[in-house]
N, C-alpha and C positions, 0 to 999 in steps of 0.2 A: 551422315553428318551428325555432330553431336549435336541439342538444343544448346541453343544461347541463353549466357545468365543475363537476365533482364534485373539490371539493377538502377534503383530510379537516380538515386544518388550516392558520394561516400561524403561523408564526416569523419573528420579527426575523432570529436568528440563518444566517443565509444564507453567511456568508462559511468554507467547509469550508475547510479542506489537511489531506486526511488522502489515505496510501493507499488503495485498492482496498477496499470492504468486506468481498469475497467471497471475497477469497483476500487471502493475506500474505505480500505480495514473493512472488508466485507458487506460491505453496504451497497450497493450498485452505485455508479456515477453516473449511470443513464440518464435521459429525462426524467427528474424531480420538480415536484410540485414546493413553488418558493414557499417561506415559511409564511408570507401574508397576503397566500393567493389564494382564497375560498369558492368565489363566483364561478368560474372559466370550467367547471366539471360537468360539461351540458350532454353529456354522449350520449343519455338517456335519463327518461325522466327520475328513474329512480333513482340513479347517481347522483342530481340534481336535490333530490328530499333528502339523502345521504349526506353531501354536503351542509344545507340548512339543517341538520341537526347536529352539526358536528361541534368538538367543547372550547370553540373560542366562544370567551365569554362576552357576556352582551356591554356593551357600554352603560352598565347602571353598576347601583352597589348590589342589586340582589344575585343571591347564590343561584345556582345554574336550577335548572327543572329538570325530571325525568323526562324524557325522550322516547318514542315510538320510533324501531327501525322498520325500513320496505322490510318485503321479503322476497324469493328469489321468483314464487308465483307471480310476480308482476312484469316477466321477463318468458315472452313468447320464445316456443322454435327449442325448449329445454330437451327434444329428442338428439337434437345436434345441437350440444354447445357451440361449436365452434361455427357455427351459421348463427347461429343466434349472434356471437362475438362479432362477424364478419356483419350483420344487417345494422347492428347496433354502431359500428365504426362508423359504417358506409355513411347514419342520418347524424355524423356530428357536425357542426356547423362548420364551415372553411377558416382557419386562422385555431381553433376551440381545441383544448388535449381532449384525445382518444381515453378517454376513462370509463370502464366496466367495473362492476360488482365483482370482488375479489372471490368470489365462492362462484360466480360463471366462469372467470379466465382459469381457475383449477380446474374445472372440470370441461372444460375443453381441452386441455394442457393433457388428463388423464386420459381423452380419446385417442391420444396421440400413440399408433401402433410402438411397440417393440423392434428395434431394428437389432435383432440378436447378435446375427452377421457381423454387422457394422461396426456394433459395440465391443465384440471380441477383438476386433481388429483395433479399435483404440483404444484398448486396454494395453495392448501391445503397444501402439506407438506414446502412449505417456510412460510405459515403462523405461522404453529407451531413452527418453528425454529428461527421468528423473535420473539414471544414470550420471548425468550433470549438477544434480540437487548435490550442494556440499555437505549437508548433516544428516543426509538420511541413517548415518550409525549412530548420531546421537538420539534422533527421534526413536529411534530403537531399540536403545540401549541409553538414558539420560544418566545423568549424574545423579546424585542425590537430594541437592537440595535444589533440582530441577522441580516447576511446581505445577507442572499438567503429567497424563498417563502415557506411558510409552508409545509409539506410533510403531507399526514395520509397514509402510506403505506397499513396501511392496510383495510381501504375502497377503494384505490385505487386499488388493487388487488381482491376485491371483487366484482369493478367493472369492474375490466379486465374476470373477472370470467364470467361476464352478459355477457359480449361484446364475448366471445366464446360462450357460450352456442344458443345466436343469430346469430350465423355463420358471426361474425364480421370482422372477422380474414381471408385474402386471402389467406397467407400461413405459415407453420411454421416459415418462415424468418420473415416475418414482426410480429407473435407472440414475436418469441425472441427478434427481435428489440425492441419493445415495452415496455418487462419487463424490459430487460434488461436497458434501457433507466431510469425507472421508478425506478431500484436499483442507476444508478448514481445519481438519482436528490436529494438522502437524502447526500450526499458529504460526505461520510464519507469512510476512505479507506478500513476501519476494516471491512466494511458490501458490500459484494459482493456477485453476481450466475453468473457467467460464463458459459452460455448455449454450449450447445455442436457444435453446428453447427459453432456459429459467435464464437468462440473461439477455438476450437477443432479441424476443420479442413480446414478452411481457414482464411488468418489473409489480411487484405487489406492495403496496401502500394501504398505512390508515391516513384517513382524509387528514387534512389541515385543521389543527387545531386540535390535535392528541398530543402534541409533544408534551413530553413529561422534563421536570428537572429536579435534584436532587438536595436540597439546600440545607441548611443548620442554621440554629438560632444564633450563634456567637463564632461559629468557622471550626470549634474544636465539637462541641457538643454533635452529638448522632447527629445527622440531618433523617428529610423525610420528603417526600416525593410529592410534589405538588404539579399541577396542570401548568405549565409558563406561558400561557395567555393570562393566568390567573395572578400571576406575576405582574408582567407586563400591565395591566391593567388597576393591580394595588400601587403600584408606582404612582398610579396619576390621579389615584383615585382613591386618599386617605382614609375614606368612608368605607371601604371595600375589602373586607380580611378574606383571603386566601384560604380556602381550606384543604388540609392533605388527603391524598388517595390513601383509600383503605383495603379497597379489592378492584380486581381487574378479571372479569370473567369470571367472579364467586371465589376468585384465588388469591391469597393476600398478595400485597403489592410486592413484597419483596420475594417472594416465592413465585410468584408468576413474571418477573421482571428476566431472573433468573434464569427461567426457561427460555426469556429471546436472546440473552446478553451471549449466548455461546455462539450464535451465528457470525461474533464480529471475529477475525484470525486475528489475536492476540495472545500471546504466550504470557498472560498474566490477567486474572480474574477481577480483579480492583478497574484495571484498564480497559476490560470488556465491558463493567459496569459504568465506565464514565463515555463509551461510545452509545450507548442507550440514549442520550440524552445530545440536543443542538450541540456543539461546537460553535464558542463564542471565538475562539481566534480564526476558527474557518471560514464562519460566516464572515467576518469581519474584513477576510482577503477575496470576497468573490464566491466561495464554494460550499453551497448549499448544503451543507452536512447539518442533516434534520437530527441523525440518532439511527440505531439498528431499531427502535420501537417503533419509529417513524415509518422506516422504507425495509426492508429486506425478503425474507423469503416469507410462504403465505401463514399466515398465523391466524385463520378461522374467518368465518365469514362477516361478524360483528365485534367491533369491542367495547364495553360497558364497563363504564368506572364507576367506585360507587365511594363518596367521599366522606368523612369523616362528621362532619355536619349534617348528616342524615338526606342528600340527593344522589340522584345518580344519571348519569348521560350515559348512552345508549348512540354508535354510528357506524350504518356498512362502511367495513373495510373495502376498496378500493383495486384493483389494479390497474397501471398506466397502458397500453397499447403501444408500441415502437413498431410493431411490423405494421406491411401492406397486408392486410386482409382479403383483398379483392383475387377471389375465383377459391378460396376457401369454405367448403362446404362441410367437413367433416376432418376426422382428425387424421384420415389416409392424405385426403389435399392440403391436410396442414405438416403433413414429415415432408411432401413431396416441396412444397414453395419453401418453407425452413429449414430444411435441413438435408439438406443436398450444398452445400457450400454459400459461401460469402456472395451475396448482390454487391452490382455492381452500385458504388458509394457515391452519390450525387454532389455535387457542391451544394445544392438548396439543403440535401438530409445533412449533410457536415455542418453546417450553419446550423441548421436547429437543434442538433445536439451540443453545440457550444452554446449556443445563446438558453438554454434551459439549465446547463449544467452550473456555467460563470456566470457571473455576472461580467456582460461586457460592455464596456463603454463608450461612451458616443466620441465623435470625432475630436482630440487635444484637447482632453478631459484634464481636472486638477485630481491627483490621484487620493484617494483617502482609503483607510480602512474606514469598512462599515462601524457607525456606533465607537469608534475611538476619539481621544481627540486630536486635535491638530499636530501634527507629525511636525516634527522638525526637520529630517529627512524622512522620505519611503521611496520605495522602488517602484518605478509607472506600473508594475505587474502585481502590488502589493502583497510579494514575498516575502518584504521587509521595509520596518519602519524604527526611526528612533525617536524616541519620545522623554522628555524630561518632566517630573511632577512637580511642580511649581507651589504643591500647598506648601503652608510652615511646617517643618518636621520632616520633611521629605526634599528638600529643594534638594538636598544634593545626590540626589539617585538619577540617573539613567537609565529608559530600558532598550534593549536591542527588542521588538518585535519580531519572531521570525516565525512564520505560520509554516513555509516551505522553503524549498530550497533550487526549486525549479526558478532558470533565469537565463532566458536566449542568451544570453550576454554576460557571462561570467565576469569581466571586468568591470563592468557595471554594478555590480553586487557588491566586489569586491571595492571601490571605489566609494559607493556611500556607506558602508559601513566603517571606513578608513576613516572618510569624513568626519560622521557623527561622533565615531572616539575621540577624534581631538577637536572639536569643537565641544562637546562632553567634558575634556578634560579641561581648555581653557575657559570655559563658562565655573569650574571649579566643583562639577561631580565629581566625587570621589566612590564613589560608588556603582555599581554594575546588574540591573537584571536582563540574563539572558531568556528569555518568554519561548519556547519552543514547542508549546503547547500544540497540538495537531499538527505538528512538521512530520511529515510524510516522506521528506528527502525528496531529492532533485538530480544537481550537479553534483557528483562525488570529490572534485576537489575543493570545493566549497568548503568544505567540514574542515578537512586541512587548514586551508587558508583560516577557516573562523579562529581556529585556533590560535597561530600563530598571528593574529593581529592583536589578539591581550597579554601573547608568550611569544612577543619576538626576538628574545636573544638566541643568540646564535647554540647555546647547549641544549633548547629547549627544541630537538626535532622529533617532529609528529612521528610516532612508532609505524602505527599503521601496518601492523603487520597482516597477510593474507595469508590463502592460500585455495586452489583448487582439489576439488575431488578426483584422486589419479585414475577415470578409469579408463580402456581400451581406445573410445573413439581421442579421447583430450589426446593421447599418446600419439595417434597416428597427425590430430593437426600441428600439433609441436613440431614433430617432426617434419611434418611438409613446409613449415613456414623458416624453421631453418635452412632443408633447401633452397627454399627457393629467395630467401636472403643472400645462399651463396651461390644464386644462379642455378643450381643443378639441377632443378625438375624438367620432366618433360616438356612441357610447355615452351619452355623459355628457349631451349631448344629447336624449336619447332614452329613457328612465326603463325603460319597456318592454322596451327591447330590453335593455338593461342586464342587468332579472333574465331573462329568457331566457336570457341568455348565460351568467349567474354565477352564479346562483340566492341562496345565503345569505349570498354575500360583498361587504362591503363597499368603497368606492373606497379606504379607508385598508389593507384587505387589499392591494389590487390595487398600490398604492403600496409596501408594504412587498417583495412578489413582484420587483417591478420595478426597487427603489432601486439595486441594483449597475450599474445603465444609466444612471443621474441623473446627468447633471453636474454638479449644484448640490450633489451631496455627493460629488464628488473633487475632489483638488487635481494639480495640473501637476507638475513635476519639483521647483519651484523652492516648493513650498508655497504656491501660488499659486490663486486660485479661477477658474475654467475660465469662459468666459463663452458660452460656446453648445456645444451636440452636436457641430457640426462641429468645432470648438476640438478635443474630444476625442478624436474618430473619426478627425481626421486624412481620410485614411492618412498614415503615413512608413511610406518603402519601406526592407527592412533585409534583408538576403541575397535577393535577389529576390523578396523576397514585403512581402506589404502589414502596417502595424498600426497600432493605436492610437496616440495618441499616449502618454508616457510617464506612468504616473498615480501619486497618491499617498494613504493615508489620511490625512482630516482627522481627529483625533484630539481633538478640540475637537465633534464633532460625532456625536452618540452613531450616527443612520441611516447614517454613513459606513462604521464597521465593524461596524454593527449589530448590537448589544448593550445596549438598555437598561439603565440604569440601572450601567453598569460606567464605569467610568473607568481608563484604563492609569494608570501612576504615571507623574507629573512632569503627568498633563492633570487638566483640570476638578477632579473632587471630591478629586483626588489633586494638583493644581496644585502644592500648599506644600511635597509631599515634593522637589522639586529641591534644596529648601535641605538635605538630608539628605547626612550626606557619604558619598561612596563606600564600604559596608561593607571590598570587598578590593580592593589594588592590582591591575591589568590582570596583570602578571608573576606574581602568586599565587594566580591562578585559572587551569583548565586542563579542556577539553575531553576528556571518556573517550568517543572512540566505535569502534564495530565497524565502519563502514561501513553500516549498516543502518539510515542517516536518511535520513527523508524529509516533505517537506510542509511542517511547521508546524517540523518539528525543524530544517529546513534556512535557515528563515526567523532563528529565534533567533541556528542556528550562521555564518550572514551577518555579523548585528549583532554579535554577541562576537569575531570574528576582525575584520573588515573598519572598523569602526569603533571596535571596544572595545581591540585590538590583542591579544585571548586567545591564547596558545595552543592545540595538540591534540595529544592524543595518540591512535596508532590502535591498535587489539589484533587480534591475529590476521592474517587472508589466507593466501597461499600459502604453501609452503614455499621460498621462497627471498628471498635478503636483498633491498635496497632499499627506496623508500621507499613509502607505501602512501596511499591518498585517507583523509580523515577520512569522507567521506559520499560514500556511493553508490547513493543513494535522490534520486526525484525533485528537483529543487529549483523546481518550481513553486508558485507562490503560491495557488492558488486551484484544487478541483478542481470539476468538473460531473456530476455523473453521468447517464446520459443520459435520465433522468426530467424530471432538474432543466431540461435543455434544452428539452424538447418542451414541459415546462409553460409554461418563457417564452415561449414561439412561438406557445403557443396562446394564452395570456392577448392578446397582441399582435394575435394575429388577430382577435378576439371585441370588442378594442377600436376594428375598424375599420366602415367602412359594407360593405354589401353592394356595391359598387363595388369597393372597394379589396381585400375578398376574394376578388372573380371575380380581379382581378390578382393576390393575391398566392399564387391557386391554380399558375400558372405557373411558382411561382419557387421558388428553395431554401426562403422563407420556410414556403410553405402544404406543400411536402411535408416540410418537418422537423417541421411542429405535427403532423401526420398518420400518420405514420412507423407503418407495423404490425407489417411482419416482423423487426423490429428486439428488436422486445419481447415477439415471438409465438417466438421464438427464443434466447433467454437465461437462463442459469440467475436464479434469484429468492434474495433474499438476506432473510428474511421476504418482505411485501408489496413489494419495491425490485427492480427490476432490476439484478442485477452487471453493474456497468462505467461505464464514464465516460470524458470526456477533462480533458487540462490546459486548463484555461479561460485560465487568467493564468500570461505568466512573469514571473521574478522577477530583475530587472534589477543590476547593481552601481553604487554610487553612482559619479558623473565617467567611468564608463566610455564611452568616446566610440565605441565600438564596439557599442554595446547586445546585447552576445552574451547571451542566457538562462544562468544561470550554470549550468545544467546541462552545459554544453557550456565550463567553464571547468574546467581540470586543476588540483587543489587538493591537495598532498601534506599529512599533519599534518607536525608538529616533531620528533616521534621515533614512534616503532613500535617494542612487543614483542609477544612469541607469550605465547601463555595456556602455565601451568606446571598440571603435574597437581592442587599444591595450589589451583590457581585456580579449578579446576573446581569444588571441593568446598568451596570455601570465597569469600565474595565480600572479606571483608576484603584478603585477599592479590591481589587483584586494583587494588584503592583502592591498597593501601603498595608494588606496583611502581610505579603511577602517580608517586607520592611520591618514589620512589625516584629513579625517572629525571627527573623533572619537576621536581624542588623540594629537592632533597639531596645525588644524586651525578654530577650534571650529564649528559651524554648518553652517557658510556660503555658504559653497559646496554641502551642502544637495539639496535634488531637494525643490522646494519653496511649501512653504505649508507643510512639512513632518515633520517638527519637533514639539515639545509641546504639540503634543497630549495628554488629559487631563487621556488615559488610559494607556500612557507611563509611564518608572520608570523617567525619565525626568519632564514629565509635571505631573507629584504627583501619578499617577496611579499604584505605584509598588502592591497594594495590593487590588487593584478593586475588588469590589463583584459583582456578578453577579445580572441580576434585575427579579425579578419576573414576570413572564408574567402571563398576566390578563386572567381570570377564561374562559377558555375552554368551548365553549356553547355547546357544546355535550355531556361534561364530560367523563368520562371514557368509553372506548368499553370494557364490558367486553367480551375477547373470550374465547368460551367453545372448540373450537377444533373442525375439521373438518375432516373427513377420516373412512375409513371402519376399519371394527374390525379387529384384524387380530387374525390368527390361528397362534400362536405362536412355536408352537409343531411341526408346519409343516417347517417354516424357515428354509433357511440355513445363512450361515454368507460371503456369497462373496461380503458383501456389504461392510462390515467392515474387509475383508481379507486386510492386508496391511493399515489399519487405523493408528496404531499404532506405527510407528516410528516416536516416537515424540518428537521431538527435540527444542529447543528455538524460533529458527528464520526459522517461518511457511512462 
C-alpha cells in the first residue's frame, strides 16, 4: 500500500513574494536581543561583565571610557566547548535568554564532526531544487550593467562536492559556513538554506548597545557612522555631542563595516550598506531588525570602537542559544541531538520564538507604529499606516506607511488603504508618499491591487508579467495537472487508490494544490487565454537556458491569483471603481525607499515607476556621492519554499499509475517528491523548512530582451542620507522627501544622484534590459543526482506539517 500524503491543510492562497522567512535579508529572525534590553544576559558571569561594558551610553554628557573585556580563560570545561556550552545553558536562571561568549559557541560549533556522506547527498538534493531557481542563467551569465560577480551555483556546488569528497572540509561548521556563504552570493532573497547548525541552534550577536548608524550633517553632505545610543541620548541631552567612530577592531570604520555588509543577500552594495544599521520602519511595525553589525554570522570574539574624540569601548561578542543542550557533551552528541532532523515543535517553543522575534501585543490593543505618530488609519498588524503631516508647508502631503506586505486578510489591507486615499483626498492632500522602506513583501496580490488604487482606469492594467524556469520536473507537473483537470490520470480512475494516496483530501484540494500549473487559469503576454500546456511550457530559450512561456494573471478569474472572494480594483466586484478618477497626479506621488525591497514590494514598485511614470526617492547607502538603486531586494514574482516544492511533486506523483511512477523514480521528478537530506539538514522556521527558491521572474512590459528585472540597473531620481534628527524622528524623514521631491526641486539631493539615464527623470521610465553576451559554456544540462528510492517503503514525516500554507511564507 502506498503512504498517505499527510497534509495539514489546503489554501487557496498559494501565490507568496515574500523574502526568506527565516532570516531577513540575511540577518537571522530567530530570537533577538530588543534593541533596549541590556540586563537579561545572565547565562554566565562573564556574559553578564560583557553586557555591563557594552556602548550604550550612560545617562550623563560624559564621553563613553575605555573598557576591559572577560576573556575566554574565565570559562571552565574549554577541552569540550560544547559541555562547557551545555553547563553554562543548564545554570541560566528560568524565564533569562541562553547567552554564551560568541568565541565558546564557535568553537563548539568547530567540534562539530564532518558528515561527508551526508553532505554529498545534500549537495544533490539543493541541486535538484535549484533546478526550480528562475535565474540561475542570469547569475551566471549577468548583463552588464548587472552590479555584483557572476554566480554558476551549480558548478560551484559541484565543486564544493570535490572539495568534500578530498576531505577539504575541517568540520561541519566550516562545510556550512561555506555553502551557506555560497547561497548569499547569488543576492537574492527568495533563494536561501538555512543549515541547521548556524541557524538552528545558535545565532551570534554583539551585545546591546553596538548599533551603529550612519547620519549626515544636512541629508546631502557624506554622512559618518556614529553609536545610536549616542544619538538617542544627544536627543534629550543638548549638553551631550555625539562623537563619530573611527575604527572598529584597528580597521577603519568604513573598511571594516564593509567586510560585515556582504553577509546581508542584497543584489546592490549601497542596500547592504543600509542593512548594517536598525531599520526605523521595521522596528516601527513590530520586527526587531537591529542591522547585519548587530546579529549575523560570527565576526571575532570582541568588538572595540575606538571614536573620534580620542575613547574607546571594548565588549564580548555574544551568541544567543536556541537549542536544548541537555545530554550534549561534545561535538559527536551535538551532530547526533542537531542534526539528524527537525524536533518535534512545541507550542511553549512557538510562543517564544514569536514573542522574541515581534513585538506582540496584549489583549484589544490600539495598534500603533513604534516611534511614529498617530496614524489616521493602520493595519491591527502594522503592515500599514496613513499618516498625514500637519506642519505649515507640508499639510498637504499624505504618506502610505507600508513596512510589509504580509496581511491574514487581504481585504483588509486592501480596504484601509482605499479608505485613507479618499479621506486623503477629501481632507485636500494632493499629494502622495509611498514609504516602503524595509518591505520585504507579503501577499502577491497586494502589489497589484496597490497599484491600481492610484491607477484605477480601466487602460491602466498591471503588466505583471512572469515566467518559470522550463526544466524537466515543472514539465511533468503541467502536464499531470492537465490531466487531471480533464479527469484522465490514474487516480481519478481508481477510487481506492485515490484514498490510499491522499487519504482526507479531496480532488478540489488536489485542484487548488496544483492550480499555479493550469493553464486554463493564465493568460499569455498579450492577456490572452493559453490554449494547451505546451502553449505554456514553451520552452523559449533566453540567455542559454530554457523557460516558460511569458505569463500573465487573469485577474477576472479569482483561482488565477488565488484569492477567493477578493477582487483587485478596476476587476470584478471592484470593475465600476475604473470610473473613479485618479486620486494624485503621477508627478505628486513619490516612492521613499532604503533599498531593502523585495518580492511583492518590488512587484508594486514595477507598476508605479514603469507604468504609472512615479518617481523615487532612495535614503541612505554608502558614504559617497552618486546615484543609489531605489530596491535592492529580490525582484521575483513568486517565491517556493522548498516544502512547497516537494509537495507539488509528490501530489504529481501519487497522481500517476504504478507505471509511470517506476518511471518517474528515475528522474528529477521522483527524487525531488522524495528528497531527505534536504530537510533532514535545515534549520525549521516553526513546522516549515528555512529556505526556498525564486519560482517566477518578473519580467518588464515590451522588453524584448526578457531580462528578469533583477538584473536591470535602476537608479531612484534623487538620493539623501538620513540626518541625526531623522533617526529620532520619522516626520523629518517624510518633510526631506518633500523637500527635495515636491518643493525645492533637486538641489538637496546628495551630488551626483539625480538624472540617471535609468531613472523616470532622466528618461529611463521604461528601460529594457540588455542582453548579455553568449555564455562560453552554454547550457549545463543537469540530469539529477541522487539514489533511487523505494517509494513503497517512505513515510511522510518529511512533509508532516508542510502544508499550512498561507501567503506570506
Amino acid at each position: 500500500m502506498l503512504p498517505t500524503i499527510v497534509l495539514l491543510s489546503a489554501s487557496l492562497a498559494l501565490a507568496a513574494a515574500k523574502s526568506n522567512p527565516y532570516m531577513l535579508y540575511g540577518v537571522p529572525k530567530g530570537p533577538s536581543i530588543d534593541i533596549d534590553e541590556m540586563e537579561n544576559m545572565t547565562s554566565l558571569d562573564v556574559v553578564s561583565a560583557a553586557v555591563d561594558n557594552s556602548t550604550r551610553p550612560s545617562k550623563t554628557s560624559q564621553p563613553p571610557k575605555t573598557t576591559s573585556i572577560p576573556t575566554m580563560s574565565d570559562i571552565p570545561g574549554l577541552a569540550e566547548p560544547c559541555a562547557a556550552v551545555s553547563s553554562a545553558v543548564k545554570a541560566v536562571p528560568s524565564g533569562n535568554r541562553k547567552v554564551i561568549p560568541a568565541e565558546l559557541a564557535v568553537k563548539c560549533l568547530q567540534s562539530v564532526p564532518l558528515d561527508q556522506k551526508g553532505n554529498m547527498q545534500l549537495i544533490d538534493d539543493l541541486k535538484l531544487y535549484l533546478e526550480w531557481q528562475s535565474n540561475i542563467a542570469f547569475l551566471k551569465n549577468p548583463p552588464a550593467d548587472y552590479t555584483e560577480q557572476p554566480l554558476d551555483l551549480m558548478r560551484e556546488m559541484d565543486s564544493m562536492k570535490k572539495q568534500l569528497a578530498a576531505n577539504g572540509f575541517n568540520s561541519e561548521y566550516d562545510f556550512q559556513s561555506e555553502l551557506n556563504k555560497l547561497f548569499t552570493r547569488a543576492y537574492d532573497n527568495h533563494l536561501a538554506w538555512q543549515p541547521d547548525i548556524l541557524a538552528g541552534v545558535m545565532q551570534f550577536q554583539r551585545p546591546a548597545g553596538t548599533e551603529l548608524v550612519s547620519v549626515s550633517s544636512d541629508g546631502s553632505q557624506l554622512p559618518e557612522i556614529y553609536a545610536y545610543r549616542d544619538l538617542e541620548l544627544a536627543k534629550n541631552n543638548t549638553s551631550f555631542e555625539p562623537s563619530p567612530v573611527r575604527t572598529i577592531n584597528g580597521v577603519g570604520v568604513e573598511e571594516y563595516l564593509q567586510t560585515v555588509a556582504i553577509q546581508a543577500d542584497f543584489h546592490d552594495a549601497d542596500t547592504r550598506w543600509n542593512a548594517l544599521f536598525p531599520s526605523q520602519a521595521l522596528i516601527a511595525s513590530g520586527v526587531n531588525f537591529l542591522g547585519s553589525f548587530r546579529t549575523g554570522i560570527y565576526q571575532g570574539p570582541n568588538t572595540t570602537m575606538a571614536f573620534a574624540n580620542g575613547t574607546a569601548k571594548s565588549t564580548m561578542n555574544v551568541a544567543v542559544v536556541l537549542g536544548n543542550f541537555t545530554g550534549v557533551i561534545d561535538g559527536s552528541t551535538f551532530f547526533h541531538k542537531f542534526c539528524s532532523g527537525p524536533a518535534v515543535t512545541t507550542a511553549a517553543s512557538s510562543t517564544a520564538f514569536n514573542a522574541t522575534n515581534t513585538t506582540v501585543p496584549t489583549q484589544n490593543p490600539i495598534p500603533s507604529h513604534v516611534g511614529y505618530p498617530k496614524a489616521v488609519l493602520i493595519h491591527p498588524n502594522l503592515s500599514l499606516g496613513g499618516y498625514w503631516i500637519n506642519d505649515t508647508g507640508y499639510d498637504d502631503v499624505a504618506v502610505m506607511s507600508m513596512p510589509s506586505y504580509e496581511s491574514p486578510d487581504v481585504q483588509l489591507y486592501q480596504n484601509i488603504m482605499r479608505d485613507f486615499i479618499r479621506m486623503s483626498v477629501r481632507a485636500g492632500k494632493t499629494k502622495m508618499i509611498f514609504d516602503l522602506r524595509g518591505n520585504g513583501g507579503g501577499n502577491a496580490i497586494l502589489g497589484y491591487d496597490s497599484f491600481k488604487q492610484v491607477f484605477p482606469q480601466a487602460d491602466q492594467d498591471p503588466f505583471g508579467g512572469t515566467r518559470f524556469r522550463a526544466n524537466d520536473a515543472l514539465n511533468v507537473v503541467g502536464q499531470m495537472t492537465r490531466d487531471f483537470n480533464a479527469n484522465k490520470t490514474f487516480v481519478q480512475s481508481n477510487s481506492m487508490a485515490f484514498k490510499e494516496a491522499f487519504g482526507q483530501l479531496t480532488m478540489n484540494d488536489i485542484s487548488l494544490f496544483t492550480s499555479g500549473f493550469s493553464f486554463q487559469h493564465q493568460l499569455d503576454i498579450d492577456n490572452k487565454a493559453l490554449g494547451s500546456w505546451e502553449q505554456m511550457f514553451g520552452p523559449e530559450t533566453v540567455n542559454s537556458d530554457k523557460f516558460t512561456t511569458t505569463l500573465r494573471y487573469n485577474f477576472t478569474d479569482e483561482v488565477s491569483y488565488t484569492y477567493p472572494g477578493f477582487s483587485v480594483i478596476g476587476f470584478l466586484k471592484n470593475a465600476n471603481e475604473t470610473r473613479t478618477p485618479q486620486p494624485f497626479k503621477a508627478h505628486d506621488i513619490v516612492m521613499l525607499h532604503d533599498g531593502m525591497c523585495s518580492s511583492t514590494c518590488t512587484i508594486v514598485s514595477e507598476l508605479l515607476k514603469n507604468q504609472g511614470g512615479v518617481r523615487t526617492l532612495a535614503v541612505g547607502g554608502q558614504p559617497k556621492a552618486g546615484p543609489m538603486q531605489g530596491i535592492g531586494g529580490t525582484k521575483g514574482a513568486q517565491s517556493f519554499s522548498y516544502d512547497d516544492v516537494q509537495t507539488r511533486t509528490q501530489i504529481v506523483y501519487f497522481l500517476g499509475s504504478p507505471e509511470q511512477q517506476a518511471q518517474w523514480n528515475q528522474t528529477s521528478l521522483g527524487r525531488t517528491a522524495f528528497a531527505e537530506q534536504i530537510f533532514k539538514r535545515t534549520a525549521y522556521s516553526g513546522d516549515r523548512p528555512a529556505g526556498g527558491i525564486n519560482l517566477k521572474d518578473n519580467l518588464r512590459r515590451d522588453d524584448p530582451s526578457k531580462t528578469p528585472l533583477e538584473f536591470i540597473y535602476e537608479a531612484a531620481d534623487c538620493r539623501m542620507f538620513y540626518t541625526a534628527p531623522m533617526i529620532n524622528d520619522v516626520t523629518m524623514v517624510w518633510k526631506g522627501v518633500v523637500d527635495r521631491m515636491f518643493r525645492n526641486g533637486t538641489s538637496q539631493c546628495v551630488q551626483g544622484s539625480t538624472g540617471d539615464k535609468s531613472s523616470v527623470s532622466g528618461g529611463g521610465q521604461t528601460k529594457a534590459g540588455s542582453v548579455p553576451p553568449p555564455s562560453k559554456a552554454g547550457v549545463d544540462e543537469f540530469q539529477g543526482v541522487g539514489r533511487k528510492w523505494d517509494v513503497s517503503g517512505l513515510g511522510w514525516a518529511v512533509v508532516a506539517a508542510v502544508v499550512g500554507l498561507v501567503v506570506c511564507l
